[in-house]
N, CA, C and O atoms as a Tinker XYZ file with bonds, in Angstrom:
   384  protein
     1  N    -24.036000  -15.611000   -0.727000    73     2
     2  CA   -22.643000  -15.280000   -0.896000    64     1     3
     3  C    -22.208000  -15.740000   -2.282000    63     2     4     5
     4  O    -22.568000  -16.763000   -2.866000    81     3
     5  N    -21.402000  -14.837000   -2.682000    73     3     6
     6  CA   -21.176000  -15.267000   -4.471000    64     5     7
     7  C    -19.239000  -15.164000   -3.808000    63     6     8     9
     8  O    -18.640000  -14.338000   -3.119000    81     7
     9  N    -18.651000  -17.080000   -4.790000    73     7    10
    10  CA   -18.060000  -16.917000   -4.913000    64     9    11
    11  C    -16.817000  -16.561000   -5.881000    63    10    12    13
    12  O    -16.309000  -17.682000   -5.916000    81    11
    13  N    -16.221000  -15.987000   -6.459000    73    11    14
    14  CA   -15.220000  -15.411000   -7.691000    64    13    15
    15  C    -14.295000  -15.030000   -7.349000    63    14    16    17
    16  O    -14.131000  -14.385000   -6.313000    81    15
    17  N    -13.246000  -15.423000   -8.355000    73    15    18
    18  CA   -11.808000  -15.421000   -8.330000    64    17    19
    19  C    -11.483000  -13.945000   -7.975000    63    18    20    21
    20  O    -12.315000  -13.040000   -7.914000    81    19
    21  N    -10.311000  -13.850000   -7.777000    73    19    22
    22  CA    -9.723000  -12.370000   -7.440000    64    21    23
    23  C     -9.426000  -11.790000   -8.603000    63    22    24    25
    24  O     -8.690000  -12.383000   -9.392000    81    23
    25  N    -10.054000  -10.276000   -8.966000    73    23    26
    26  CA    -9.818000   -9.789000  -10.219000    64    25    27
    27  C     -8.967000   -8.990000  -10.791000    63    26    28    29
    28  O     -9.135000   -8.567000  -11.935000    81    27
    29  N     -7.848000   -8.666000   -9.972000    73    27    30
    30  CA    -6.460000   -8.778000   -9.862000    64    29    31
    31  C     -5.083000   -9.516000   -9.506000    63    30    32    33
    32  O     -5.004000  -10.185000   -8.475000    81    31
    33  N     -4.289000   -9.416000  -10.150000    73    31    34
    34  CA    -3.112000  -10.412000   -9.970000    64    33    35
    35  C     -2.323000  -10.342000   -8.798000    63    34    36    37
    36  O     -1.835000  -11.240000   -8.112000    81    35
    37  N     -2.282000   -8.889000   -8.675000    73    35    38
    38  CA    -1.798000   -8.334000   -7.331000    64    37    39
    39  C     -2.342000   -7.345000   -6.761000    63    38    40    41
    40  O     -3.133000   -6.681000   -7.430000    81    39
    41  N     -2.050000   -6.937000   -5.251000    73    39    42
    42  CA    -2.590000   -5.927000   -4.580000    64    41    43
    43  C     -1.660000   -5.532000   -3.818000    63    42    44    45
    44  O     -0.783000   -6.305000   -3.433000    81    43
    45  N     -1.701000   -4.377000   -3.510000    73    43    46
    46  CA    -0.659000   -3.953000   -2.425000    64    45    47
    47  C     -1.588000   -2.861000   -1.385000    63    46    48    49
    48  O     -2.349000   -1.943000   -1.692000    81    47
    49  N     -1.313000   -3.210000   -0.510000    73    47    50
    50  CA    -2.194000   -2.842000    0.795000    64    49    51
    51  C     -1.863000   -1.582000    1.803000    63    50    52    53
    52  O     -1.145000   -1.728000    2.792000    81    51
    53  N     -2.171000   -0.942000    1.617000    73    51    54
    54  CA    -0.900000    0.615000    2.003000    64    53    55
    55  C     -1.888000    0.933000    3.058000    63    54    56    57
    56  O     -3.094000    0.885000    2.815000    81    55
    57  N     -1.297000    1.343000    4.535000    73    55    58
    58  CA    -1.844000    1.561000    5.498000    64    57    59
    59  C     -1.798000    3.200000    5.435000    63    58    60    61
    60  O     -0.805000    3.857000    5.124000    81    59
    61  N     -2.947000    3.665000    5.758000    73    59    62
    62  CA    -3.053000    5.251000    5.653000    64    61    63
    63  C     -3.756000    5.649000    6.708000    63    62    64    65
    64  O     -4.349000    6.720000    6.579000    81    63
    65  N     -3.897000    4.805000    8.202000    73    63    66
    66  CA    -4.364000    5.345000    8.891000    64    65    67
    67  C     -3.050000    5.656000   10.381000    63    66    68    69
    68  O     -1.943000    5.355000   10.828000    81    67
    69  N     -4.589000    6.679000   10.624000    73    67    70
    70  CA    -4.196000    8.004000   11.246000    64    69    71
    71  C     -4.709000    7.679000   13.008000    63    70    72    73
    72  O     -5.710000    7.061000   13.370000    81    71
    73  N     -4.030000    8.094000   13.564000    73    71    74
    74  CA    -4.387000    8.337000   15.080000    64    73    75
    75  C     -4.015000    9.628000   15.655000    63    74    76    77
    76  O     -2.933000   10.155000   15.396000    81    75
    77  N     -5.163000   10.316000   16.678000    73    75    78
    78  CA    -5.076000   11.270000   17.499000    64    77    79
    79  C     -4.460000   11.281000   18.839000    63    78    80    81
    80  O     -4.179000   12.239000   19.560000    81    79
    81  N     -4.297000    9.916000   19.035000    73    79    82
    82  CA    -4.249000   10.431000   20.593000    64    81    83
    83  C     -2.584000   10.137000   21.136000    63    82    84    85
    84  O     -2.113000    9.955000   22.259000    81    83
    85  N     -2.011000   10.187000   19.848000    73    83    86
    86  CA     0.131000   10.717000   19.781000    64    85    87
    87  C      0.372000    9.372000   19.713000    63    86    88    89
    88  O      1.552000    9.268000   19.377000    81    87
    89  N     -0.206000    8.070000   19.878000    73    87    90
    90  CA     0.774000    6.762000   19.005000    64    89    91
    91  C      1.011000    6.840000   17.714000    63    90    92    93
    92  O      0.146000    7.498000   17.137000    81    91
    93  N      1.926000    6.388000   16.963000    73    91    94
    94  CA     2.923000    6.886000   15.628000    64    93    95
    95  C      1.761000    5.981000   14.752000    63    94    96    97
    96  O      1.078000    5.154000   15.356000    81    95
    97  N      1.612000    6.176000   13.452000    73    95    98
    98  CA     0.687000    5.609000   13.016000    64    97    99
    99  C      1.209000    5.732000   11.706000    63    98   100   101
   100  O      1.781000    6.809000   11.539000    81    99
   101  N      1.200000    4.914000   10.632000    73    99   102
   102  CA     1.294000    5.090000    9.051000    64   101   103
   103  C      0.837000    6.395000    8.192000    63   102   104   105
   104  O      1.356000    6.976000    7.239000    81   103
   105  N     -0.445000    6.625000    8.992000    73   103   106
   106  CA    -1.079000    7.748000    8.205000    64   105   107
   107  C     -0.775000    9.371000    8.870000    63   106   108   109
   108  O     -1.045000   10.395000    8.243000    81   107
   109  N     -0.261000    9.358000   10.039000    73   107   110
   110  CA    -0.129000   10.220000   10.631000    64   109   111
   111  C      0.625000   11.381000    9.607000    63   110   112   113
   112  O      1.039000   11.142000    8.472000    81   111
   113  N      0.690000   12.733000   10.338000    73   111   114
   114  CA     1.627000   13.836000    9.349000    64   113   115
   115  C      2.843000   13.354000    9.231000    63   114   116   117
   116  O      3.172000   12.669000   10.200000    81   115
   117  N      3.658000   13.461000    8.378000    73   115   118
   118  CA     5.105000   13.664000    8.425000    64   117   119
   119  C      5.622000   11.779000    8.818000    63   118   120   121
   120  O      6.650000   11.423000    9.393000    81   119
   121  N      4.489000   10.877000    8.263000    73   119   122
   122  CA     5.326000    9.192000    8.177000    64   121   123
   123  C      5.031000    9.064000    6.735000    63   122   124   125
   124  O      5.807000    8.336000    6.116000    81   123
   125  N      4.360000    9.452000    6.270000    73   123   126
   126  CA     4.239000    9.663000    4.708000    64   125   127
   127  C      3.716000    8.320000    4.092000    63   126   128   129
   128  O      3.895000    8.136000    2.888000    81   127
   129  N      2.998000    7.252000    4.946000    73   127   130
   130  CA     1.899000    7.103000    4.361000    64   129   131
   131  C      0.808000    6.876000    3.642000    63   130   132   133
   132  O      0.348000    5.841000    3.162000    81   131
   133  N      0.381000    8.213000    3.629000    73   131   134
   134  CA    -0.963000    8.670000    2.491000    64   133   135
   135  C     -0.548000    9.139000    1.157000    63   134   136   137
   136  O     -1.199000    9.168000    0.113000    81   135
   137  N      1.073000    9.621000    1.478000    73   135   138
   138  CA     1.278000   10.352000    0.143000    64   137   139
   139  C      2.248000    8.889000   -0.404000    63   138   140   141
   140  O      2.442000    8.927000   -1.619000    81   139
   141  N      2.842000    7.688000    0.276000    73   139   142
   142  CA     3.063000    6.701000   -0.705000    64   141   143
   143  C      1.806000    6.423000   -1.014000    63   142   144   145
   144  O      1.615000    6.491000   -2.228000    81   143
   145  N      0.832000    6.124000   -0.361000    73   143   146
   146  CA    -0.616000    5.243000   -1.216000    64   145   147
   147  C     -0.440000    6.056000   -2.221000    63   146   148   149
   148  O      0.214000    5.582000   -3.150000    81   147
   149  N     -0.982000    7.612000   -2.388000    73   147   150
   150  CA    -1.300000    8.098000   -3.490000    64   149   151
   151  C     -0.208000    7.854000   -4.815000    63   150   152   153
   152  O     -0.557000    7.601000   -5.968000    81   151
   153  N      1.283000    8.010000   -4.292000    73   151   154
   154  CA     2.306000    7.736000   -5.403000    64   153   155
   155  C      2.137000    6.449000   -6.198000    63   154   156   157
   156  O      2.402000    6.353000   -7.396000    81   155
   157  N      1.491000    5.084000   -5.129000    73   155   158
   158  CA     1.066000    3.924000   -5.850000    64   157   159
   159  C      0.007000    4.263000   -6.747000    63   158   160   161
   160  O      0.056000    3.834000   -7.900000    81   159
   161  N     -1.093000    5.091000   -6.307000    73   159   162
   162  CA    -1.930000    4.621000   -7.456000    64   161   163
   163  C     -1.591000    5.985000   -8.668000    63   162   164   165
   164  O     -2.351000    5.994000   -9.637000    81   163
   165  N     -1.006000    6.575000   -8.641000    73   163   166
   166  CA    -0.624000    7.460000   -9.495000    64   165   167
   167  C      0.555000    6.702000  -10.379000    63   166   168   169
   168  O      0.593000    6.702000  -11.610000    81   167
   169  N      1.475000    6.079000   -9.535000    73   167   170
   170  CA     1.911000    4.964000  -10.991000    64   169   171
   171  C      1.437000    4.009000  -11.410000    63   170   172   173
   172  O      1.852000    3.610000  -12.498000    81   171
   173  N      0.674000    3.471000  -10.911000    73   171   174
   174  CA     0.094000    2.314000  -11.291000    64   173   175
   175  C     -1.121000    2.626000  -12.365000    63   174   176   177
   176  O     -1.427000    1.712000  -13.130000    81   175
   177  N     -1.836000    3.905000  -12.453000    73   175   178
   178  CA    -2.270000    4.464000  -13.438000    64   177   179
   179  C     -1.228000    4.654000  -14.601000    63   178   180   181
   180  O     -1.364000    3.999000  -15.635000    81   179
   181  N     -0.267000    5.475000  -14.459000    73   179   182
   182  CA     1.051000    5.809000  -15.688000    64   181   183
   183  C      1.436000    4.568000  -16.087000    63   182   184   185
   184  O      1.942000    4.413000  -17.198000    81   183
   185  N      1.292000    3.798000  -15.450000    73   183   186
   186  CA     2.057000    2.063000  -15.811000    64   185   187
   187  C      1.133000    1.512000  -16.705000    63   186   188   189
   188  O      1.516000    0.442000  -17.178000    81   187
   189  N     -0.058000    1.934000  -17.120000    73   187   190
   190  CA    -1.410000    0.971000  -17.536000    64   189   191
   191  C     -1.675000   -0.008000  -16.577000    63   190   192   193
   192  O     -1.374000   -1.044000  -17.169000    81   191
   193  N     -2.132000   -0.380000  -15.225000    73   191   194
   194  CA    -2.017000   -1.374000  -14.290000    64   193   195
   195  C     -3.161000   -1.803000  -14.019000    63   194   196   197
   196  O     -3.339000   -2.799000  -13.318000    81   195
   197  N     -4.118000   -1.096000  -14.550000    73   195   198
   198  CA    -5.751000   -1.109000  -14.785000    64   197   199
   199  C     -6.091000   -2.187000  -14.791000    63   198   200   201
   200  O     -5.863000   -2.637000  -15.914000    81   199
   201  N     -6.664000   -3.142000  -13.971000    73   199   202
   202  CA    -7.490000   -4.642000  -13.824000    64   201   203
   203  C     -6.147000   -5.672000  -13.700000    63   202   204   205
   204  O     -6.340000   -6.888000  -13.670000    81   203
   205  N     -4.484000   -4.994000  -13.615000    73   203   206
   206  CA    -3.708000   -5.874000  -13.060000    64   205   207
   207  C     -3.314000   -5.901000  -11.865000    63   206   208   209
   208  O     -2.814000   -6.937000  -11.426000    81   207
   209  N     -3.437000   -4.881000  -11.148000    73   207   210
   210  CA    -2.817000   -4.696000  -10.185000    64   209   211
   211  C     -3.876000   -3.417000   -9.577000    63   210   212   213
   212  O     -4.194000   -2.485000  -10.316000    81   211
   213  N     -4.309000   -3.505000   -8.301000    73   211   214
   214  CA    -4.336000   -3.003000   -7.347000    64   213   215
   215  C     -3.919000   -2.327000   -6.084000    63   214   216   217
   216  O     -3.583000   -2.890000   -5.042000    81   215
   217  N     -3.981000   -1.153000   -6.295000    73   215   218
   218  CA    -3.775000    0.195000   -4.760000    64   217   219
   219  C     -4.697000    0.111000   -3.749000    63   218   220   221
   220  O     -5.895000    0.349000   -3.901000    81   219
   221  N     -4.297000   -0.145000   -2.958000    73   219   222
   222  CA    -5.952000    0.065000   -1.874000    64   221   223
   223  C     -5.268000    0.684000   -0.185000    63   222   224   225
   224  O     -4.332000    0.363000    0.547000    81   223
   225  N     -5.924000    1.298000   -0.173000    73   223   226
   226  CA    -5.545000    2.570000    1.212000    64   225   227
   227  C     -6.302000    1.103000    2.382000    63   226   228   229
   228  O     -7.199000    0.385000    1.939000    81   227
   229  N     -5.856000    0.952000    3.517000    73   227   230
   230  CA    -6.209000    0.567000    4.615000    64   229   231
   231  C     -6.139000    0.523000    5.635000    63   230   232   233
   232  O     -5.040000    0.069000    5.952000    81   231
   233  N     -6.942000    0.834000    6.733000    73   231   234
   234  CA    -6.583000    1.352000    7.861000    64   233   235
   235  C     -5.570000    0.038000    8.798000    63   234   236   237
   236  O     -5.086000   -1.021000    8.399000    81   235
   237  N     -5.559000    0.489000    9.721000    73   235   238
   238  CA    -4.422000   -0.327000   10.834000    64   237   239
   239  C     -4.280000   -1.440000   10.215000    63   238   240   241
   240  O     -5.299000   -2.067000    9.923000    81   239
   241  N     -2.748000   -2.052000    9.801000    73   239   242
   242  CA    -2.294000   -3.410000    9.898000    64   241   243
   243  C     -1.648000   -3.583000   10.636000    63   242   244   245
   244  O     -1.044000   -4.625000   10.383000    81   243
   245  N     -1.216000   -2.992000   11.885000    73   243   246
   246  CA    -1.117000   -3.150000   13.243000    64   245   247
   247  C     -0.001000   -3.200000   13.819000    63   246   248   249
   248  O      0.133000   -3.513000   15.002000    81   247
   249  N      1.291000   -2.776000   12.742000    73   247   250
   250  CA     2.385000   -2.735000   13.055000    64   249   251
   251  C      3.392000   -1.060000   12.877000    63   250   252   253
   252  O      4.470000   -0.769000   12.357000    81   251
   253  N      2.111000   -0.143000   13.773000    73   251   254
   254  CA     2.489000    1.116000   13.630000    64   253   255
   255  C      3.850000    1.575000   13.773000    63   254   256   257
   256  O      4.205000    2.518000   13.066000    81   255
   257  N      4.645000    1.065000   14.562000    73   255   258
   258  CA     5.927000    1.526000   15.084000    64   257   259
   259  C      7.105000    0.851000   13.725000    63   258   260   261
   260  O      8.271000    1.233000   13.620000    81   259
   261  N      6.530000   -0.062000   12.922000    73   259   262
   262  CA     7.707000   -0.077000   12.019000    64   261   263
   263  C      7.295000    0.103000   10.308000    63   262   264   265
   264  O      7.806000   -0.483000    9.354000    81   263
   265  N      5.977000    1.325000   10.311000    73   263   266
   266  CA     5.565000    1.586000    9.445000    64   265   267
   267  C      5.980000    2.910000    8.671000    63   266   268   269
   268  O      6.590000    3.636000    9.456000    81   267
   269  N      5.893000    3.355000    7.689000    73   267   270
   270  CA     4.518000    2.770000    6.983000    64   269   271
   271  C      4.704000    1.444000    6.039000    63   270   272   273
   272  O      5.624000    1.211000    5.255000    81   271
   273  N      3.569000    0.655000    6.344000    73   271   274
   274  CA     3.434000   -0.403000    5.767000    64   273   275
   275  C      2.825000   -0.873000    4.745000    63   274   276   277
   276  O      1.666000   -0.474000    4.638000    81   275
   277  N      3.354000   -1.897000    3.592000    73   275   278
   278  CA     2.247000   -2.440000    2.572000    64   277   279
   279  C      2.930000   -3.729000    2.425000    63   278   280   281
   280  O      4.109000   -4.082000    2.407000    81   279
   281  N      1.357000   -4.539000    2.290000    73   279   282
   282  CA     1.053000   -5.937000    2.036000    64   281   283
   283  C      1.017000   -6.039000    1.204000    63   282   284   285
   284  O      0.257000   -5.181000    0.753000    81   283
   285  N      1.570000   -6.910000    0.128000    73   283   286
   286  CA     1.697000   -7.212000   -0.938000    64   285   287
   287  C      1.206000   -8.695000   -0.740000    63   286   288   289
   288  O      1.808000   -9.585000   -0.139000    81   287
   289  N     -0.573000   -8.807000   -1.658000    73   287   290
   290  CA    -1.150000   -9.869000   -1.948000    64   289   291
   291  C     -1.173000  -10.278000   -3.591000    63   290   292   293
   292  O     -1.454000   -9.373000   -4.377000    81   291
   293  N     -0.872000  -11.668000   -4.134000    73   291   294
   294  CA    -0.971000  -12.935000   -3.139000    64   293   295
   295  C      0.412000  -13.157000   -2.943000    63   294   296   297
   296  O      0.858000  -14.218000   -2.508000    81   295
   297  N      1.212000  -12.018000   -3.304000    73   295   298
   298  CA     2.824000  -12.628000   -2.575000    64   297   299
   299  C      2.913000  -13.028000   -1.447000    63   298   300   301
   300  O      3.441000  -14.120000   -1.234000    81   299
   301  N      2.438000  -12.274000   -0.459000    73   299   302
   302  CA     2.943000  -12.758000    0.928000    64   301   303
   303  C      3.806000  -12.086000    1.484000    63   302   304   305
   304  O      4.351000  -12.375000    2.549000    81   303
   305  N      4.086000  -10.761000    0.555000    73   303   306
   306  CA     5.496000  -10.023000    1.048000    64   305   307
   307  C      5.115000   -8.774000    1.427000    63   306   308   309
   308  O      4.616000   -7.970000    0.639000    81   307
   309  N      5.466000   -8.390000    3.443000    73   307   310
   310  CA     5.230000   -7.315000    3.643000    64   309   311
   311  C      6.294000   -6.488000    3.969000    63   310   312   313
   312  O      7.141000   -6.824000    4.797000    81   311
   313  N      6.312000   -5.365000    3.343000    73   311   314
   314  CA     7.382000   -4.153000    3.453000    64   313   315
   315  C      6.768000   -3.085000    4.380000    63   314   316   317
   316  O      5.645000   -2.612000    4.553000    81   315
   317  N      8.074000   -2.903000    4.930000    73   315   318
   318  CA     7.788000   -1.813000    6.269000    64   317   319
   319  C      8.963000   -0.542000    6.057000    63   318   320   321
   320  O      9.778000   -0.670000    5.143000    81   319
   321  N      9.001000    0.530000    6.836000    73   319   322
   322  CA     9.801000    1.410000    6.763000    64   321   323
   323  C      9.859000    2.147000    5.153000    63   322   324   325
   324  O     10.984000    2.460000    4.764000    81   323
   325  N      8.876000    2.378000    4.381000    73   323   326
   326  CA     9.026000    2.736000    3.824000    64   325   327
   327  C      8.992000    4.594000    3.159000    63   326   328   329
   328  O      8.863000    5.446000    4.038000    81   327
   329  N      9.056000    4.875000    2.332000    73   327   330
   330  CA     8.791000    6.517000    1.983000    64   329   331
   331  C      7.985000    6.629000    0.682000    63   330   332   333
   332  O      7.753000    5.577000    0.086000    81   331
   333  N      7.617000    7.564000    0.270000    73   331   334
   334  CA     7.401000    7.940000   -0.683000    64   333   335
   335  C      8.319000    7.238000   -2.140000    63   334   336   337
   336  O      7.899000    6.659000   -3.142000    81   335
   337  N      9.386000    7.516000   -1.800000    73   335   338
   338  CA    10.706000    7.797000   -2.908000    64   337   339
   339  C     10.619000    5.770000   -3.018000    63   338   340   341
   340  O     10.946000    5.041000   -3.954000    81   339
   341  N     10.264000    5.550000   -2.166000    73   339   342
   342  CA    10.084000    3.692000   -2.615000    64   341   343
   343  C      8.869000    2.847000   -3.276000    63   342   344   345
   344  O      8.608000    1.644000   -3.267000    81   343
   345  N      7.995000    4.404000   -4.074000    73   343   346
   346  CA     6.910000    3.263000   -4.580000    64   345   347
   347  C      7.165000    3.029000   -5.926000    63   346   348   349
   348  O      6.301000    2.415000   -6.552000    81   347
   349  N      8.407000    3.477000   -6.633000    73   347   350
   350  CA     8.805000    2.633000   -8.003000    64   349   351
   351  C      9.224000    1.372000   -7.855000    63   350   352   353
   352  O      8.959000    0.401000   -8.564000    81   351
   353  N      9.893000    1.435000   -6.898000    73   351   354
   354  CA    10.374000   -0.451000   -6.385000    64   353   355
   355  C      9.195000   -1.263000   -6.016000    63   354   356   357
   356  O      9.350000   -2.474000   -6.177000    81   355
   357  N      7.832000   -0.800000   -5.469000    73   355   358
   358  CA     6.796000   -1.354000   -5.290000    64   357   359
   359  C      6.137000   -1.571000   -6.530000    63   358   360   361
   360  O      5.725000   -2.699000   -6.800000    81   359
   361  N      5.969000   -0.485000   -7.426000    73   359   362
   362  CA     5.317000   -0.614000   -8.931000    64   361   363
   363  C      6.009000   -1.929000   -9.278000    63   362   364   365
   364  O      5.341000   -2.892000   -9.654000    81   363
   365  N      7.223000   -1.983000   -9.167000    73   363   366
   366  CA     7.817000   -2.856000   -9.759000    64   365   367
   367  C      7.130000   -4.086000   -9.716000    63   366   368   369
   368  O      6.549000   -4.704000  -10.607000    81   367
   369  N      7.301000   -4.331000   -8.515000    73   367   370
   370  CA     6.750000   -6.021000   -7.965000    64   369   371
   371  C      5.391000   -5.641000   -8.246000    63   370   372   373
   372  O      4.738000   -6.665000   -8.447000    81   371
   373  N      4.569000   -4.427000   -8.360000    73   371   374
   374  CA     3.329000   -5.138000   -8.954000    64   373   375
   375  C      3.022000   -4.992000  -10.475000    63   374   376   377
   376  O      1.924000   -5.131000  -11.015000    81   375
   377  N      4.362000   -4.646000  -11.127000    73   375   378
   378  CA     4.357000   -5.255000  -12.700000    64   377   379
   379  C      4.605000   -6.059000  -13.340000    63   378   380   381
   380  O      4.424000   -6.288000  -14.536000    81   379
   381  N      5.340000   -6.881000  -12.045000    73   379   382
   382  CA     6.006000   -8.154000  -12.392000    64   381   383
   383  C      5.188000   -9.412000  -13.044000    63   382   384
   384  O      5.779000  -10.456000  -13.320000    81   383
């Protein structure tokens, strides 16, 4: 096991998964999701955020019913209920 520091300052943890069998899910159609992950890493590219900050898609953080959700590491701060139209306020905190 090799251990090394974290090679970003921040991360934000965007749940993009999906379920079939009709419980509400982050990634599902029409909770939008997949298309905030993608808006994160599409600004976070336009931002130069390259080796500062991290996008990362992840399945269940387990709080489907008040999602979609992202973890914001090493803050500690998780945001729920969010849309699309809220990942400039997220860029934010990970330009900070």
């Amino acid at each position: 096991m090799n251990k090394e520091s974290v090679p970003y300052r921040r991360t934000a943890f965007v749940c993009v998964h999906e379920r079939a069998e009709g419980r509400v899910a982050c990634g599902n159609p029409g909770r939008g999701g997949a298309e905030l992950a993608q808006a994160l890493k599409d600004g976070a590219k336009r931002l130069g955020l390259k080796g500062k900050a991290r996008v990362a898609r992840t399945g269940c953080l387990d709080l489907c019913e008040k999602g979609p959700n992202v973890f914001l590491f090493p803050d500690g701060e998780w945001l729920s209920d969010l849309k699309p139209a809220d990942a400039d306020a997220i860029l934010k905190k990970l330009s900070d």
